[in-house]
C-alpha positions as CSV (number, residue, x, y, z in Angstrom):
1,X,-8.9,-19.4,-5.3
2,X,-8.2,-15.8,-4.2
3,X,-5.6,-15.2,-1.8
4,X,-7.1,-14.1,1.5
5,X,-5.3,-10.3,1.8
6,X,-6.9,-9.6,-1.7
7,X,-10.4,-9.4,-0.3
8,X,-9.2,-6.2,2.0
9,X,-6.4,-4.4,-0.3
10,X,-7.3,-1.1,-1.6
11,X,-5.4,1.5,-3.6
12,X,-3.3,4.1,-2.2
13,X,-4.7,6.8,-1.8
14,X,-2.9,10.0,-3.4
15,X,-2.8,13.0,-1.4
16,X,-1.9,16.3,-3.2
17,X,0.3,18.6,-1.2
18,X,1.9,21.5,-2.4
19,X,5.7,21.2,-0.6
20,X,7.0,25.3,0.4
21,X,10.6,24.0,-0.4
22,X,12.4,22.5,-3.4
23,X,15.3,20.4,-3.2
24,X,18.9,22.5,-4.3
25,X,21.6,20.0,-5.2
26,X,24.1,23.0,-5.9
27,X,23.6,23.8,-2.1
28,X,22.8,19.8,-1.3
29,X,19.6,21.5,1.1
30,X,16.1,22.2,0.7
31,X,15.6,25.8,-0.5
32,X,12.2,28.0,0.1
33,X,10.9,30.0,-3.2
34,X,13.1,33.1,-2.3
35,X,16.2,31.6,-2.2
36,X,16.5,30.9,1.5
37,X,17.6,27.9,3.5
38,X,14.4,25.7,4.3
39,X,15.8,24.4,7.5
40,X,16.4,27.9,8.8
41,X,12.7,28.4,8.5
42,X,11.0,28.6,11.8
43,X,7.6,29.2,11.2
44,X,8.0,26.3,8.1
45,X,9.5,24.3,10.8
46,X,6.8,24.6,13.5
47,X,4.4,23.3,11.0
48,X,5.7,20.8,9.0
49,X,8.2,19.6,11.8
50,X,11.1,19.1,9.4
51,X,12.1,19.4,6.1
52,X,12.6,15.9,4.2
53,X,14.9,15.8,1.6
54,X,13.7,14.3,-1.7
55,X,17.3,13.5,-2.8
56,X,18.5,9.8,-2.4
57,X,16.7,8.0,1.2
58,X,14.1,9.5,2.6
59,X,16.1,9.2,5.9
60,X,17.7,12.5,5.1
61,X,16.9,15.8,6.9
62,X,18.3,19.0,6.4
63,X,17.9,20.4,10.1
């Protein structure tokens, strides 16, 4: 017998996404390429809508 919820379950799907920022842990904030604070970004933060930090919970956010 086959439980019910294994008829429907499908694999994640992985979605590549190349993240402008990196995660500083000197600074404790996300950092853009040049050295500059993510969060003070506001043409990153129009489109993304914030900047999630990778470090620890998810709940995080540097702005």
């Amino acid at each position: 017998m086959q439980p019910f919820a294994l008829n429907y379950a499908r694999p994640a799907v992985v979605l590549e996404a190349a993240t402008p920022y990196v995660y500083d842990s000197g600074l404790q904030l996300n950092v853009l390429l040049d050295g500059r604070v993510a969060a003070g970004d506001h043409a990153l933060l129009r489109e993304l809508g914030t900047t999630t930090s990778t470090a620890g919970s998810k709940t995080h956010f540097d702005d």
